[in-house]
N, C-alpha and C positions, 0 to 999 in steps of 0.2 A: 327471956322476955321477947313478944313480938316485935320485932321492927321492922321500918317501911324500907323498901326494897333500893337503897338506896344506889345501887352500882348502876340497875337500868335506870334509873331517874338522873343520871347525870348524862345519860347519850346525848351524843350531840343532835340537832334537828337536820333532817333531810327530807326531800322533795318527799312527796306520798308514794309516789311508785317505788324507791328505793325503800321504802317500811316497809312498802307489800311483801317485797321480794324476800325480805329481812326477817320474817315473819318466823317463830318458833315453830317448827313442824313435828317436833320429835319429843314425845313424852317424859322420857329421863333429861331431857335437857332442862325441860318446863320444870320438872321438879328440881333441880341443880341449881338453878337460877334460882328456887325460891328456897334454897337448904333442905329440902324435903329427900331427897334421890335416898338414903336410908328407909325410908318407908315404900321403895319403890312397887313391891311386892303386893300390901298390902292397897295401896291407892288407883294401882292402872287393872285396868281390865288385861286379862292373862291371855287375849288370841285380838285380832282384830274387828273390832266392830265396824268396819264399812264405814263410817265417817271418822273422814283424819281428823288431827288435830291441828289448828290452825288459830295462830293468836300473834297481832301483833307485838312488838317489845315494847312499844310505849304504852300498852292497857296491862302488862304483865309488871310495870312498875309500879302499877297504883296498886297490885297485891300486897299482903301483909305478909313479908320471910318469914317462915318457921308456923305458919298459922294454915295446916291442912285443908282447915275448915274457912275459908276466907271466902267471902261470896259472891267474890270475881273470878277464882281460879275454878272452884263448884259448878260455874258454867260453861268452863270449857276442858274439863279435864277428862278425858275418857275411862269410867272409872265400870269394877267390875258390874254394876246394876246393869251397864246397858248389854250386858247378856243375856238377860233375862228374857226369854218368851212371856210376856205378859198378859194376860186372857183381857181381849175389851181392846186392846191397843192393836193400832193399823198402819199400814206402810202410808197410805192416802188416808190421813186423819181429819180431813177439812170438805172432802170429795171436787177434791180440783179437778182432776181428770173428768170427772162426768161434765162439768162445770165450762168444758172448751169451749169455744167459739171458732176456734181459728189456732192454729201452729202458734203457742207461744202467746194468747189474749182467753182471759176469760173471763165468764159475765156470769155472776152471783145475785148480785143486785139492781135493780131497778135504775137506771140513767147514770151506770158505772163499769167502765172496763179496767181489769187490771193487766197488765204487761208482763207478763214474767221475760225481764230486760235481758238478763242472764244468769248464768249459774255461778259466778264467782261470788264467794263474799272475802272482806278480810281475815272474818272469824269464823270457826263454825262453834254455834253456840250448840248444846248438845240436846237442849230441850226441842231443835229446830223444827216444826214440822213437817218441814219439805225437805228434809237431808234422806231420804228417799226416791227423792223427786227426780223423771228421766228428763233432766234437762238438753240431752242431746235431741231430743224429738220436741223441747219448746220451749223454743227460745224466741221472742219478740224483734228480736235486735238483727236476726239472722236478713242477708238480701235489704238491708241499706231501710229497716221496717218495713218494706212496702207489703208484704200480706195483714202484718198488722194493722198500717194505719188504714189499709183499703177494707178492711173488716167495720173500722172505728165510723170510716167517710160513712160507711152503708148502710150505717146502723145512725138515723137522726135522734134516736129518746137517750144517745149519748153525752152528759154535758161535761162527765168529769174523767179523766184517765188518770190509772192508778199506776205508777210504777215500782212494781217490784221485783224478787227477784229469788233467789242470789241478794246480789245489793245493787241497785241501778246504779249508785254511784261506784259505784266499778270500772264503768265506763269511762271510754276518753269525755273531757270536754266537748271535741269535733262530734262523738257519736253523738251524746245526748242533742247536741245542737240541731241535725239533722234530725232529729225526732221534734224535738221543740219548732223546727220551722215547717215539719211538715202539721203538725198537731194546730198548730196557725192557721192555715190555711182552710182549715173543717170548722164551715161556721158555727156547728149546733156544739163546738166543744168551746167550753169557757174557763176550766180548771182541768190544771194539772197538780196530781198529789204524786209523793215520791214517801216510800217507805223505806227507811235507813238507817242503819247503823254504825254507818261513818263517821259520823259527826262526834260517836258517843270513843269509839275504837280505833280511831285514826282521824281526827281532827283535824290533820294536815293534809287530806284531802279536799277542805273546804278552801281552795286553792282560791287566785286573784281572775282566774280563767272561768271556775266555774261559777263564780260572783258575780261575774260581769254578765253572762250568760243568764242567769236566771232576772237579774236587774232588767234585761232586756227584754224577758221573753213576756211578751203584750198576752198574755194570762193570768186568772188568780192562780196563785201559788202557795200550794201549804206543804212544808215537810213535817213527816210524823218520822221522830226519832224514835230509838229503844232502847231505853236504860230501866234498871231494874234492881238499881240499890246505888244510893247516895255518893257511896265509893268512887263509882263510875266516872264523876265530873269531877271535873279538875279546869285549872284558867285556862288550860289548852283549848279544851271541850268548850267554855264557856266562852273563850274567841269565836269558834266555829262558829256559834248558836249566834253571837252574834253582828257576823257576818252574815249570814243568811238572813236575819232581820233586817241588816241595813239591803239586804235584795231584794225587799218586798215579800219573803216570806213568813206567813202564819206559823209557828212553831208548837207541837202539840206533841205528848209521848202515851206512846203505850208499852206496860209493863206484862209480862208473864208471871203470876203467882207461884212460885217457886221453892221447893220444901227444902231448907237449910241456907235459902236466898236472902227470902223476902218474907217470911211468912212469919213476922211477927206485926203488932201496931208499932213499935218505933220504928223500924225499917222500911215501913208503910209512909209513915211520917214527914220524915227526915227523907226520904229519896222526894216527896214531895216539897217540899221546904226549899232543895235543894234546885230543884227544877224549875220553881220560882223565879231562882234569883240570880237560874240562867237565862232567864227568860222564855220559862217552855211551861204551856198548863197540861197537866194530868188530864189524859182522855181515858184511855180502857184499861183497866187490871184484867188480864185475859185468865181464865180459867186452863189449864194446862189441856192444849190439842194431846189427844190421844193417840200419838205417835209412837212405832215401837223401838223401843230403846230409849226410853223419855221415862218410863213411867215411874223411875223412884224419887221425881220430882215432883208427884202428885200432890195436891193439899185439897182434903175434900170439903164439900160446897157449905157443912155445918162450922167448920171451923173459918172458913173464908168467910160466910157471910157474919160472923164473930167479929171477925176483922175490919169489916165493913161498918158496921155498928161503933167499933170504936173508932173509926177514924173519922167519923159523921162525929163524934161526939168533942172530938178534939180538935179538927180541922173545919176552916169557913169550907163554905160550899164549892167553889170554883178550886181548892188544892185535892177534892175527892173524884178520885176517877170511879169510871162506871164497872159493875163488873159483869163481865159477859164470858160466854162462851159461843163459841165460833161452831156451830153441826150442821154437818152437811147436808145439802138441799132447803138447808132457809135462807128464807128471803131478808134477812136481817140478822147482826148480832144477837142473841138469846140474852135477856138480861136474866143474872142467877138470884 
């Protein structure tokens, strides 16, 4: 019988810096932890694929022991597919590089800069499309922002910054702050958006520091988290979520359609349901960026928009996200 992981579910809580650090890096451990390390042969990729593995111990408890196929550990396990030379699949799956503006800012769309804050995240999730990405030549955060936000000042048809990453929230407190009080000071900027999966992977990073911080920061404020199956939240998570509410922020999620994830209508569902009643509505089901070493997560567009159909048929309108696809050099999500 499956059961839930209960050894890591009893850790004790500790600051969020000491999870980071704490963090499973080493693939036979991840399966050990989850009873699996007997299957090790058949489940890991047999040479290294370029993106580590990297998962907190408190999202590694909300895994099922004994259950290979669990569709939290499917997102981060580096498993033999991502060897695969895939035809159609690309290092730059989004066309960010073309997309620069400036060391570490780029502009895709119309009255929006995004930040790539930095390259750390807590997880690396493996469908990632930037786990390619030469983050040592762009990084937004680098010299205290000032090439960034001096890009942001210069540019007036800017009203919203996007912070991503890595995970912006990676950041100190102090950094983000000095980015939040310079981004104040440029009138034609109104909103700050933050793309994150902290809240979802490390919950205890929504610290009393960085609460206060965003409570304060005289901008509209929306966080888009990424969660991607029901599993994922837990009251930890649902603290996070809201706390960032009581900060004055808009909470919205975007999912990646995922083959062995998400890719049924209950799981469509129910990650929606859940998300509810953390207080977070369904924005985008993304169609999977065609990143290489991503691709045996594919689910293609006749069975997704399947999907779609039945979760319009099941769910009111406001629990159904859109679904799109992200291709490079449009001026907008692609709706599918």
């Amino acid at each position: 019988m499956i059961t839930a992981n209960r050894r890591l579910a009893q850790l004790p809580v500790r600051a969020w810096q000491q999870q980071w650090r704490d963090a499973v890096t080493d693939p036979l451990e991840l399966l050990r932890l989850l009873g699996l390390e007997h299957r090790s042969a058949e489940l890991l990729a047999s040479r290294d694929t370029g993106f580590a593995l990297r998962v907190p111990r408190g999202y590694v408890a909300r895994m099922r022991a004994g259950d290979a196929a669990d569709p939290l550990l499917l997102q981060v396990l580096p498993r033999p597919a991502e060897l695969v030379n895939a035809p159609g699949y690309a290092f730059d799956a989004v066309g960010d590089m073309a997309a620069s503006a400036a060391p570490g800012v780029l502009q895709k769309y119309n009255g929006r800069a995004l930040l790539i804050a930095t390259g750390s995240c807590a997880v690396n999730c493996r469908y990632c499309f930037r786990r390619h990405f030469p983050y040592g030549e762009q990084t937004a955060a680098a010299n205290r922002w000032q090439g960034a936000v001096a890009a942001i000042a210069a540019d007036t048809s800017i009203s919203e910054v996007l912070l991503s990453g890595g995970d912006p929230l990676s950041l100190s407190n102090a950094k983000l702050a000095e980015l939040g009080q310079a981004l104040t000071a440029i009138p034609h900027v109104q909103r700050l958006r933050i793309h994150t999966r902290l809240p979802v992977v490390l919950p205890e990073r929504v610290d009393a520091g960085l609460v206060q911080w965003l409570a304060q920061l005289p901008l509209q404020k929306v966080v888009v988290i990424h969660a991607n199956h029901a599993n994922e939240l837990d009251a930890s998570v649902d603290t996070a979520h809201a706390q960032l509410r009581e900060a004055g922020c808009t909470l919205l999620n975007q999912s990646v359609l995922l083959r062995g994830v998400n890719d049924n209508e209950d799981a469509l569902a129910l990650l929606s349901e859940r998300l509810l009643a953390s207080g977070v509505l369904p924005y985008y089901l993304h169609q999977l960026d065609k990143v290489q070493g991503a691709a045996h997560f594919e689910v293609d567009d006749a069975q997704a928009l399947t999907l779609m159909q039945a979760l319009r048929a099941r769910l009111p309108g406001y629990l159904v996200p859109r679904l799109v696809r992200e291709t490079a050099g449009e001026k907008s999500k692609t709706p599918v």
